[in-house]
Z-matrix of the N, CA and C atoms (Angstrom, degrees):
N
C 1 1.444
C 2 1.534 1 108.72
N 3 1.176 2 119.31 1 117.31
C 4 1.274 3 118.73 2 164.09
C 5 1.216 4 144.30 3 -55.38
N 6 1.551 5 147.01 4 99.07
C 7 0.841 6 153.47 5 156.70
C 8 1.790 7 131.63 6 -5.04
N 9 1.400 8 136.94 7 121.48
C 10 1.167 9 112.69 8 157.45
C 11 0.997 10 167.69 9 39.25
N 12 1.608 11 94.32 10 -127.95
C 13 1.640 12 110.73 11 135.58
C 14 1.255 13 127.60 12 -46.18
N 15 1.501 14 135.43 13 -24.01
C 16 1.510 15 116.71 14 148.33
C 17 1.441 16 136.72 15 -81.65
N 18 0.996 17 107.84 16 -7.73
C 19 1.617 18 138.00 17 174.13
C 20 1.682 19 92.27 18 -64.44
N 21 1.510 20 124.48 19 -77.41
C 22 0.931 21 134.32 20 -156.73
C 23 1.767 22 113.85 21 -72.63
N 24 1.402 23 91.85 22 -35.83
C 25 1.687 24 92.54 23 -169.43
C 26 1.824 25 109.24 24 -80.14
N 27 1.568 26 106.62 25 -23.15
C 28 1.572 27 94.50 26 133.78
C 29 1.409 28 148.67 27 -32.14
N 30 1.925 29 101.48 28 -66.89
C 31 1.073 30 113.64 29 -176.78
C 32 1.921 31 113.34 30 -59.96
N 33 1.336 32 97.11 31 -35.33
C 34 1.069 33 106.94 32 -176.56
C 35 1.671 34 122.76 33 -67.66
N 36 1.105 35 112.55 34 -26.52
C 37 1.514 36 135.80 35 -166.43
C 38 1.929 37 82.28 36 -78.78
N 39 1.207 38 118.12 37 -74.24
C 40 1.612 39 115.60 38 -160.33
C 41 1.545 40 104.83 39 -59.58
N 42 1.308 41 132.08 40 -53.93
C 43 1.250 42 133.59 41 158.47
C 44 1.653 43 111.38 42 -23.20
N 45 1.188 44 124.15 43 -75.63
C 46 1.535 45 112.80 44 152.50
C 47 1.189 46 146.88 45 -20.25
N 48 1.752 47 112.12 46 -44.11
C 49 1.071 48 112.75 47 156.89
C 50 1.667 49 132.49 48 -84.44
N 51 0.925 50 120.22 49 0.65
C 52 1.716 51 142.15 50 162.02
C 53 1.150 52 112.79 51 -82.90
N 54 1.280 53 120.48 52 -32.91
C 55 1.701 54 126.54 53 -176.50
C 56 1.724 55 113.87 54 -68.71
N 57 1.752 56 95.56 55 -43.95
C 58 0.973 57 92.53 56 -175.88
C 59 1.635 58 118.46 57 -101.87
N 60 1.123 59 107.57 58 -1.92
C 61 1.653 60 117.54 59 148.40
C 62 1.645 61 119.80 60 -58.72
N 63 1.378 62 123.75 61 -53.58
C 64 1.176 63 125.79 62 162.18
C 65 1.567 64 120.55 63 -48.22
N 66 1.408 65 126.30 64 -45.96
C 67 1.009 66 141.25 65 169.08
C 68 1.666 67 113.08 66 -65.13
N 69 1.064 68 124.46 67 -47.10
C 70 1.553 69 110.43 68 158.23
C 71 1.371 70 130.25 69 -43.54
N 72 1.526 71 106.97 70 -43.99
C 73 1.557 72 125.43 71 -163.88
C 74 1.265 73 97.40 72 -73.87
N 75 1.474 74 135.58 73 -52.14
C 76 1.500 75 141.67 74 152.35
C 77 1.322 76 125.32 75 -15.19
N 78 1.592 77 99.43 76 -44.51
C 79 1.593 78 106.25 77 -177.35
C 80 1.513 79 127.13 78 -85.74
N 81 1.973 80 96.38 79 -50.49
C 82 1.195 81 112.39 80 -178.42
C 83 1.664 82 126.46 81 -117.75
N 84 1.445 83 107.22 82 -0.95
C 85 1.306 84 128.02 83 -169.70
C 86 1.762 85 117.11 84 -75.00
N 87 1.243 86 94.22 85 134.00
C 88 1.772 87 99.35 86 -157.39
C 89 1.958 88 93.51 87 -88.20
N 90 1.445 89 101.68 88 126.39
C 91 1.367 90 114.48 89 -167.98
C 92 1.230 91 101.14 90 -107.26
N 93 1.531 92 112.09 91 12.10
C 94 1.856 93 93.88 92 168.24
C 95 1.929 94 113.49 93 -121.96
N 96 1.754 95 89.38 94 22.90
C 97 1.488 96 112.94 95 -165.48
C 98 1.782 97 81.61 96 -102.77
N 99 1.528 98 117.86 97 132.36
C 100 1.615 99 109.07 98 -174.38
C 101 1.808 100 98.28 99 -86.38
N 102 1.271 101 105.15 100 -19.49
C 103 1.658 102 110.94 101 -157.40
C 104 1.449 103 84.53 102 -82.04
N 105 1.484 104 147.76 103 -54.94
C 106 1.138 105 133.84 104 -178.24
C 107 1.168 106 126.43 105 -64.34
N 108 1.538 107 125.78 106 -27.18
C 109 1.501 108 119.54 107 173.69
C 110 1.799 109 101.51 108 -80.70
N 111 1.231 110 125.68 109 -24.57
C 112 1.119 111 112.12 110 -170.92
C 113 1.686 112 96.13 111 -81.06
N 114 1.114 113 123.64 112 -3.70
C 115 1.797 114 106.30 113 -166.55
C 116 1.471 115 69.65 114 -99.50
N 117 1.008 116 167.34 115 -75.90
C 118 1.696 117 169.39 116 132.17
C 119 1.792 118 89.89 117 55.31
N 120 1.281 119 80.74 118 -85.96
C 121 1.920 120 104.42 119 -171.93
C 122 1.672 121 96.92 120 -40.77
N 123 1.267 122 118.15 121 -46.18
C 124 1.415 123 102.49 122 -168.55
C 125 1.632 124 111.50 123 -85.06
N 126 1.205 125 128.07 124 10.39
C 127 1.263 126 134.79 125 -135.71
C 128 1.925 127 75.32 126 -111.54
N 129 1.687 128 85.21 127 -75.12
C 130 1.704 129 102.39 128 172.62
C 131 1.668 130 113.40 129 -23.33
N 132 0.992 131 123.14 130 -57.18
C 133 1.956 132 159.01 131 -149.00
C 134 1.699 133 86.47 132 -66.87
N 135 1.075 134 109.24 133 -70.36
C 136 1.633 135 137.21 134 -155.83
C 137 1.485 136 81.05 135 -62.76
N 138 1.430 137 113.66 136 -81.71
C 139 1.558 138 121.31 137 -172.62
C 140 1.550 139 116.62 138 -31.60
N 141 1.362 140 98.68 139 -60.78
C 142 1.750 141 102.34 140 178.87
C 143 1.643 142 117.43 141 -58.91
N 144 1.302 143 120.85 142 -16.08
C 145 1.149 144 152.08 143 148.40
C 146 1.448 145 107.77 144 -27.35
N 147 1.225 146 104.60 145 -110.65
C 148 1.397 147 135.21 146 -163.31
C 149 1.940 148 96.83 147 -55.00
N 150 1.557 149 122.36 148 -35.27
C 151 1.215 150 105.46 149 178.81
C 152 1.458 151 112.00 150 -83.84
N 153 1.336 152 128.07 151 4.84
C 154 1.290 153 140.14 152 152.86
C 155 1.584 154 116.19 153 -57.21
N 156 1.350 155 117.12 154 -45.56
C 157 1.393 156 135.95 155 -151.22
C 158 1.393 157 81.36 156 -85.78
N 159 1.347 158 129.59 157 -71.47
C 160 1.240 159 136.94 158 -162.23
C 161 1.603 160 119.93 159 -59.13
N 162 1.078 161 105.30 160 -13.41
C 163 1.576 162 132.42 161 172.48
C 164 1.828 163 106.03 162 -72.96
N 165 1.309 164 92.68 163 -70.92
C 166 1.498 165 100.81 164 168.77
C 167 0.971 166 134.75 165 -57.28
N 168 1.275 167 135.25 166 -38.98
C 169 1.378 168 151.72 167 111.34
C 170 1.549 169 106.96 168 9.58
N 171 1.313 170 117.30 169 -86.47
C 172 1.211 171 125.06 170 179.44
C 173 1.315 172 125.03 171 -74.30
N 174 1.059 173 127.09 172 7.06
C 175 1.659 174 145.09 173 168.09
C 176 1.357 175 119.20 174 -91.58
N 177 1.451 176 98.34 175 -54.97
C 178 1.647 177 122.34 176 -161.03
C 179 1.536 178 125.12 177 -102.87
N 180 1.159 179 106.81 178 2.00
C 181 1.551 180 108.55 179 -160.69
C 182 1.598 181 86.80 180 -135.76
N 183 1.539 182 101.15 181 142.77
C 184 1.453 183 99.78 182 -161.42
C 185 2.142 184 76.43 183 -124.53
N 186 1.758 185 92.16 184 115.99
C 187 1.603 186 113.33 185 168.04
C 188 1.250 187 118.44 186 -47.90
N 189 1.489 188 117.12 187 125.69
C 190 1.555 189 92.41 188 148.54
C 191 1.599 190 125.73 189 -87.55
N 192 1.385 191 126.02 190 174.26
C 193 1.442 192 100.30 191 -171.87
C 194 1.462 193 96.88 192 -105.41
């Protein structure tokens, strides 16, 4: 059974990597390219996602220690 802290530091690890995908696209991402703003939109999607999950996760699910 998985633990927590490995549960989370997963969740946490991919969230990271979306963050800073979003955050690239912000900086350097070509907005008149449709295929890049749309991988954008899904980037966002996924992210708002998963910090949902991790919410619930941490709300709803009662740990063992």
């Amino acid at each position: 059974m998985a633990i927590k802290t490995d549960v989370f530091s997963i969740l946490d690890a991919r969230i990271e990597i979306l963050e800073r995908k979003v955050e690239w696209f912000e900086k350097f991402g070509n907005r008149n390219k449709t295929k890049e703003v749309l991988e954008h939109v899904v980037a966002i999607e996924r992210l708002s996602e998963l910090k949902s999950v991790k919410s619930d996760l941490e709300y709803g699910v009662h740990w063992k220690n």
